[in-house]
C-alpha positions in Angstrom: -35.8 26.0 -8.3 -35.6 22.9 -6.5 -34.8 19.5 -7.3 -38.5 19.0 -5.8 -39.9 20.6 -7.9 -38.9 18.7 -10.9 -41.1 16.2 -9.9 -38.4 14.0 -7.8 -40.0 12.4 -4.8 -39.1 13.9 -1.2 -36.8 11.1 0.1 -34.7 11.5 -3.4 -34.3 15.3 -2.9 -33.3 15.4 0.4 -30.8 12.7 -0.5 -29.6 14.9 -3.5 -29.1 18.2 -0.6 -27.6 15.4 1.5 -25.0 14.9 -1.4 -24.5 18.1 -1.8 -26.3 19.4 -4.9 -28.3 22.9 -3.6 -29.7 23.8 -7.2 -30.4 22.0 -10.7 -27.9 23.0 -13.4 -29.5 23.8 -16.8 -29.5 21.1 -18.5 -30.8 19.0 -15.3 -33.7 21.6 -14.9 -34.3 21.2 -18.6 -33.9 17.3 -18.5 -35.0 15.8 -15.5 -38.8 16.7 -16.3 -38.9 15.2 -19.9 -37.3 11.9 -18.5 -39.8 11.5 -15.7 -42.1 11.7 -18.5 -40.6 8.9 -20.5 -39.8 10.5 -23.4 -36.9 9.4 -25.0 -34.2 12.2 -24.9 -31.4 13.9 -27.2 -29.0 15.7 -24.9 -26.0 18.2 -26.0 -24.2 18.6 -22.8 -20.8 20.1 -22.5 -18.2 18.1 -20.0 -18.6 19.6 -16.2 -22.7 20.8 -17.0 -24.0 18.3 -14.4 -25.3 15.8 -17.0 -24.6 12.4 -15.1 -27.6 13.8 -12.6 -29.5 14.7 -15.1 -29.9 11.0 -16.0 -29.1 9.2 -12.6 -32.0 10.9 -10.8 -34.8 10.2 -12.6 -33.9 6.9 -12.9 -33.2 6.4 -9.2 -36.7 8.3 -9.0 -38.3 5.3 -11.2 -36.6 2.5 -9.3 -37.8 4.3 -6.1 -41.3 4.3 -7.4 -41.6 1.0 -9.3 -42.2 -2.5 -7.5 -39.2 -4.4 -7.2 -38.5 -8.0 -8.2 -36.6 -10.7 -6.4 -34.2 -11.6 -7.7 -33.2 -7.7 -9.2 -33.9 -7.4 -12.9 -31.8 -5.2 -14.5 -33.5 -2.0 -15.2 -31.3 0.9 -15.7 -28.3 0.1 -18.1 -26.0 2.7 -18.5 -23.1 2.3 -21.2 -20.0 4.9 -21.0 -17.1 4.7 -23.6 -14.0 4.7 -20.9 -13.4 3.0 -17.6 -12.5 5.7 -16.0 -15.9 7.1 -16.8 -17.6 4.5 -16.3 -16.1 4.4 -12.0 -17.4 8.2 -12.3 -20.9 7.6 -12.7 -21.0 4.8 -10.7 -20.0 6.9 -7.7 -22.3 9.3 -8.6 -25.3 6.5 -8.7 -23.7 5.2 -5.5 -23.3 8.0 -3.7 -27.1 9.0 -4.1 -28.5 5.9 -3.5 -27.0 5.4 0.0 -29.5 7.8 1.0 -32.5 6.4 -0.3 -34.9 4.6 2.2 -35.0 1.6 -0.3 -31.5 -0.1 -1.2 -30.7 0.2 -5.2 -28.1 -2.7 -6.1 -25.4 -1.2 -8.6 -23.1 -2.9 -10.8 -20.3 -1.3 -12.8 -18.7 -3.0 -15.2 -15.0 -2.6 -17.3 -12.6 -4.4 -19.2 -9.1 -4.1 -18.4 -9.5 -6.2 -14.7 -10.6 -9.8 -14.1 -14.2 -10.2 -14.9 -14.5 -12.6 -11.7 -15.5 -10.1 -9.1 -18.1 -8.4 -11.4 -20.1 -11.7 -12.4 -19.8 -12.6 -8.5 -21.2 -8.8 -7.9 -24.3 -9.4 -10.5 -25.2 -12.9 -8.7 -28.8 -11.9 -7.3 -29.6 -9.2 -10.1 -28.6 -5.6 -9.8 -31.1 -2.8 -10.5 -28.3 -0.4 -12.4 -25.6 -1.6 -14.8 -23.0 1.2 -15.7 -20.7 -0.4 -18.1 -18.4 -0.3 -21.2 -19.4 -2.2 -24.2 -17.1 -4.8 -24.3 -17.2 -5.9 -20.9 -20.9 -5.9 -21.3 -20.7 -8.4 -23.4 -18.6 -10.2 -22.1 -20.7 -10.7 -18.8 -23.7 -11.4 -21.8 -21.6 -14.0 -23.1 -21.1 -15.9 -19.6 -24.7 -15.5 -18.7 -24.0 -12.9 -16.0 -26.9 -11.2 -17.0 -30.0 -10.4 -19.4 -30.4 -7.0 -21.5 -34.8 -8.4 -21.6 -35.8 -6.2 -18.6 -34.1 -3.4 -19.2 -36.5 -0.3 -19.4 -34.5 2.5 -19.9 -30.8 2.7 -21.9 -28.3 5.6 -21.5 -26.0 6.2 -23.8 -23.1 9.0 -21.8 -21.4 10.6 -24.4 -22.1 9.4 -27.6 -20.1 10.7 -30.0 -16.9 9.1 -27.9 -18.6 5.7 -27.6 -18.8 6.2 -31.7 -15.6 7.8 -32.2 -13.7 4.8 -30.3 -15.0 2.1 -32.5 -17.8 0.4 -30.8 -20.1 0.6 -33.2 -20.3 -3.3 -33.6 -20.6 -3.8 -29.8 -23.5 -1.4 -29.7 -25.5 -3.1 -32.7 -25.2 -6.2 -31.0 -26.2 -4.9 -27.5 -29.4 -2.9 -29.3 -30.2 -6.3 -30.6 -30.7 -8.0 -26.9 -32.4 -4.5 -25.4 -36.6 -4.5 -25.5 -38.1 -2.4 -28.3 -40.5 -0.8 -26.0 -37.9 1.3 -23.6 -36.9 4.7 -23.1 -33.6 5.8 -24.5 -31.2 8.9 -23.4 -28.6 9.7 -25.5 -26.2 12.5 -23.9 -23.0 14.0 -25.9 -20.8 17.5 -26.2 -20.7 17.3 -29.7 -23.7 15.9 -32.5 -21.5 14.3 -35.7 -22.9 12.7 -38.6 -23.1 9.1 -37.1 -24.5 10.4 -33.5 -27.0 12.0 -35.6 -27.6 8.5 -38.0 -28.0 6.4 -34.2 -30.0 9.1 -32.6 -32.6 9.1 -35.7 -32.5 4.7 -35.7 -33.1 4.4 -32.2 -34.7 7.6 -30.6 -38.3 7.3 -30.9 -40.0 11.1 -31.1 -36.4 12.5 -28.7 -37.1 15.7 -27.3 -34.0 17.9 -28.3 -32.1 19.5 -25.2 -29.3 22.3 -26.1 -28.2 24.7 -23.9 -26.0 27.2 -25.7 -23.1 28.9 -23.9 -24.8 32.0 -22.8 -21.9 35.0 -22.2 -22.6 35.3 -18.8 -22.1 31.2 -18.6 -19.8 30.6 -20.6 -16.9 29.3 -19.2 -13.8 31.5 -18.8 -10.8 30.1 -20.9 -8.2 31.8 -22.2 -7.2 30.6 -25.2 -3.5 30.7 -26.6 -1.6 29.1 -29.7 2.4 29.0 -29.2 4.3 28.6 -32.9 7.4 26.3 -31.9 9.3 23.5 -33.6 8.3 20.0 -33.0 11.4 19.3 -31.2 11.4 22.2 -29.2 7.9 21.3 -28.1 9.1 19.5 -25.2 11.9 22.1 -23.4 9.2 25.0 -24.0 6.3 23.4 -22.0 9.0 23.2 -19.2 9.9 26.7 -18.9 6.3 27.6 -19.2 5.5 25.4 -16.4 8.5 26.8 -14.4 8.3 30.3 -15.4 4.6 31.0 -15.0 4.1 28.5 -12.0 1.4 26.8 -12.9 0.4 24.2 -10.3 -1.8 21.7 -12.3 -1.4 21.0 -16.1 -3.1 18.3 -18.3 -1.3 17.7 -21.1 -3.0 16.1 -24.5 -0.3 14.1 -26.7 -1.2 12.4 -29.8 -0.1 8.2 -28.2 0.7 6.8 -25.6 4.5 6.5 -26.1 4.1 10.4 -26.8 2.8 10.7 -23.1 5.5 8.5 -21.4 8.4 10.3 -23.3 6.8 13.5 -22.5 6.5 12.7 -19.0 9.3 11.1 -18.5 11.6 14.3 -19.9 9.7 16.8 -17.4 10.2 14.0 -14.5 14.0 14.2 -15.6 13.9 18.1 -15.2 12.6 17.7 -11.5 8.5 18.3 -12.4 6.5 15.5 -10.4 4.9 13.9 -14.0 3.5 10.8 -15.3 1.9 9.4 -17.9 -2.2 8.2 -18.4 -3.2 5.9 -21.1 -5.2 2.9 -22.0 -1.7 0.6 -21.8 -1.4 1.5 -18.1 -3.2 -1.1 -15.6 -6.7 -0.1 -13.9 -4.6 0.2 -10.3 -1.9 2.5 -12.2 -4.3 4.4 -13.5 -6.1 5.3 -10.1 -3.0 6.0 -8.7 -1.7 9.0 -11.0 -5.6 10.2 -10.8 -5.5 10.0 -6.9 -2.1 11.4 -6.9 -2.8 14.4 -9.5 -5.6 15.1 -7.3 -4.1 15.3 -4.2 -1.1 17.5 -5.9 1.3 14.8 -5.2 1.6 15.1 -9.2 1.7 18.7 -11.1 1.8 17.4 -14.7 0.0 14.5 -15.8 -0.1 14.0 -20.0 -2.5 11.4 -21.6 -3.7 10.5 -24.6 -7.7 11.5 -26.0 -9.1 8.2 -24.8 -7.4 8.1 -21.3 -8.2 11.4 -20.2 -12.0 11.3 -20.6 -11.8 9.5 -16.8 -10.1 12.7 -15.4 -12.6 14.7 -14.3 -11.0 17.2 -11.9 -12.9 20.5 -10.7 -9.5 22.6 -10.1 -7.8 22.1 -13.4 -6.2 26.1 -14.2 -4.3 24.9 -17.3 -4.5 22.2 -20.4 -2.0 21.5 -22.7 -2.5 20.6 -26.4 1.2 18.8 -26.9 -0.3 17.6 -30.4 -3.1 18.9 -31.7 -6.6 16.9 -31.5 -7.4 14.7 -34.7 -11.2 16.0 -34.8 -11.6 20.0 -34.5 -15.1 18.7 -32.3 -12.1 16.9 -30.1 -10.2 20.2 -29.0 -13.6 21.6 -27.6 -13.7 18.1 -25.0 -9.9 19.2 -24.3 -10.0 22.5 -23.4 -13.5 22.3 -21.8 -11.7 20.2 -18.5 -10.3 23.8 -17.5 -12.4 27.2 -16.6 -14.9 24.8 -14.8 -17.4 25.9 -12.1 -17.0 29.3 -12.7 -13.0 29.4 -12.1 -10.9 31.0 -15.1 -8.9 28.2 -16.7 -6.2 28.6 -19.7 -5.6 26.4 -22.6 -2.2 26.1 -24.4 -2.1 24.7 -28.2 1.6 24.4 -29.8 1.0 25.0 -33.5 3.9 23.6 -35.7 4.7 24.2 -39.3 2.8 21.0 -40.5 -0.2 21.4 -38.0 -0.9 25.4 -38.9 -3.3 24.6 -41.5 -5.5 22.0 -39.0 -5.4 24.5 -36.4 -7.5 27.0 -38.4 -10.0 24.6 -39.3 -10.2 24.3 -35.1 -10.2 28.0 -35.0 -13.2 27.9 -37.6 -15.3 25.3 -36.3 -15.3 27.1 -33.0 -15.3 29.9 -34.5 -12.9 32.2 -32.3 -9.1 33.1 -34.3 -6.2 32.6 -31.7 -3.6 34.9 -32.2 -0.2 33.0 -32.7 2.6 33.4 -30.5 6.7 33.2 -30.4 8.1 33.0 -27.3 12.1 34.3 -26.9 14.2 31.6 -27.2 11.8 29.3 -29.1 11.3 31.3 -32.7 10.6 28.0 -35.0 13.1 27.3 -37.9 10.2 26.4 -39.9 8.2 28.7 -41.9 5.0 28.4 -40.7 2.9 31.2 -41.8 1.1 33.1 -39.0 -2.5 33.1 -38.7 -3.6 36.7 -41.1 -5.3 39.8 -39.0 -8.7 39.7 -39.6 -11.2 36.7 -38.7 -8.3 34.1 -39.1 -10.5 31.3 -41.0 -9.6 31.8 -44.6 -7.1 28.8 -45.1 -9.3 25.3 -45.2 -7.3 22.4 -45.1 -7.2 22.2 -48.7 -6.0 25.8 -48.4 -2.9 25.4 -46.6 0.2 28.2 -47.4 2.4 26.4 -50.0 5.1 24.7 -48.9 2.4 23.0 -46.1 0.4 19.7 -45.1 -2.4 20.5 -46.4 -3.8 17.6 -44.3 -2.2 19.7 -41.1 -0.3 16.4 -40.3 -3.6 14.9 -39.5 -4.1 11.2 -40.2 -7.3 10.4 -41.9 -7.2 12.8 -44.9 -4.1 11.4 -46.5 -4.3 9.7 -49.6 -4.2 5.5 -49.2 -1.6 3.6 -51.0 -4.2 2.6 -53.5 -4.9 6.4 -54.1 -1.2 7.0 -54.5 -0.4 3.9 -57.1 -3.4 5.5 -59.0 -2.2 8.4 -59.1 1.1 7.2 -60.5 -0.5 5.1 -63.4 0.7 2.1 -61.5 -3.4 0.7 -61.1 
């Protein structure tokens, strides 16, 4: 199938061959149809499935087709929880749009700079505004630009744009948009509260899943190492040495987690560094631009951080410590085993995080057989995961002598709980 034949005009397709898309991916051949349409749209997408097109075409296709207004209105706004996405999608929009016989004036937006350059860039209009919340508005606030005109909204991954906290920023930009518009939402995962916004704001969505299908699928290996907590650190250098592995993204649990972590590989002579939110926008290209260009062989970042690295040729991830959210470890492991390479993902299971582990084995239902490596046999008791289907112990299951929380904050009783509990309240 062509992109064509979706219903994009000629002078878009040939500029999608031109930037080298040959075929629609699933979920673009399943969404690009519906959104010409103008039906609003519910899409589960997993990272790497080709969603960003799925969204930036058709609305390049209606900007191509519609009259245009001088000065721009903004028509297309685009909100993305990270800056690093948020420079993703706008090079996406970009690098279409060159191609286009009309010219389609783009603004991306994100905190974390001066906002100077990006109200001096709206001056005029723009016809696309890919931004993150905050920043948004911000520009709102210094009347940089109105939400009135907008005709269609895009949420890009959801459930991250929830899961980070911006549910205030969102009510208040829902309040500025048009009620009569059409709304794409887009995540990997469909929690509660992506289910409670989807359902406020979606009018009539038309429901687009693509299940993993075994030939599809992508090709992970999965593997759970049992290791002390302090051992974490020498054994993910002598897997990196010993087994040669060329690119590794490693997940810790903060961002002083990442810097120590990176900084006691650097120390052993591997090229690492650190990724997180503290880091400046400028840092933060630089270790993508240098982990691209294999200047870098380990980079470790936190959750939020490492939704901007989005790197085709990634063979191995690394959970240092384990996700919060089971749906989290699925967004991890997902940025290896993309475009039909083989990729393999690492977790370190320790004493305390054994019971959270096989509430991630359960959700994704696939056990993970544990294993010891020579030289690193814990101290601790952790119980290995039973033979069998591996999903019996619930976090409120855990072997005695266990966190029955998995060392995950969140489920721990609050102080009020615990003065309670003691007769103290």
């Amino acid at each position: 199938m062509s992109f064509a034949a979706l219903g994009l005009s000629q002078s878009l397709a040939r500029a999608v061959a031109e930037h080298g898309f040959e075929s629609p991916t699933p979920i673009q051949a399943s969404a690009i149809p519906v959104i010409l349409q103008g039906e609003d749209v519910l899409g589960l997408a997993q990272t790497g499935s080709g969603k960003t097109a799925a969204y930036v075409l058709p609305i390049l296709h209606q900007l191509l087709t519609a009259k245009r207004s001088n000065p721009r209105r903004l028509q297309a706004l685009i909100l993305v929880p990270t800056r690093e996405l948020a420079v993703q999608v706008g090079e996406v929009v970009r690098g279409i749009a060159q191609d286009v016989p009309l010219p389609i004036k783009l603004c991306v937006a994100f905190g974390g700079v001066s906002i100077n350059p990006q109200m001096m860039a709206l001056r005029g209009g723009a016809d696309v505004v890919v931004a993150t919340p905050g920043r948004l508005l911000d520009l709102i606030d210094h009347n940089a630009l109105s939400l009135a005109n907008v005709a269609t909204l895009v949420l890009d991954e959801a459930d991250r744009l929830l899961d980070l906290g911006f549910s205030a920023e969102l009510g208040r930009i829902l309040e500025m948009l048009p009620t009569s518009r059409q709304s794409l939402f887009f995540s990997a995962t469909f929690p509660a509260d992506v289910q409670a916004l989807a359902a406020t704001l979606l009018h009539d969505p038309i429901h687009i899943e693509l299940p993993h299908e075994p030939e599809t699928a992508p090709d992970i290996t999965q593997r759970a190492i049992v290791v002390d907590p302090d051992r974490r650190a020498q054994l993910l250098r002598q897997l990196i040495t010993q087994e040669a592995w060329s690119r590794v993204l490693v997940f810790a649990a903060t961002k002083y987690g990442t810097e120590l972590v990176a900084h006691k590989l650097h120390r052993a002579g591997i090229h690492a560094a650190a990724f997180h939110g503290d880091l400046s926008q400028g840092g933060r290209r630089a270790v993508l631009d240098a982990f691209k260009a294999s200047e870098l062989q380990v980079v470790v970042a936190t959750d939020v951080a490492a939704r901007g690295i989005d790197i085709a040729d990634m063979p191995v991830v690394v959970n240092f410590d384990l996700p919060r959210a089971p749906a989290e470890y699925t967004h991890r492991i997902g940025r290896t085993g993309r475009a039909g390479a083989s990729g393999l993902a690492v977790s370190f299971v320790c004493a305390d995080t054994e019971a959270h582990f096989r509430l991630i084995e359960k959700r994704q239902g696939q056990r993970v057989p544990r294993e010891v490596i020579e030289g690193f046999e814990p101290a601790a008791s952790a119980t290995l995961a039973p033979e069998g289907d591996g999903f019996e112990a619930e976090p409120d299951q855990a072997p005695q002598g266990l966190d029955p929380n998995g060392g995950v904050k969140g489920k721990r009783k609050s102080k009020k709980d615990k003065l309670r509990d003691a007769g103290l309240l």
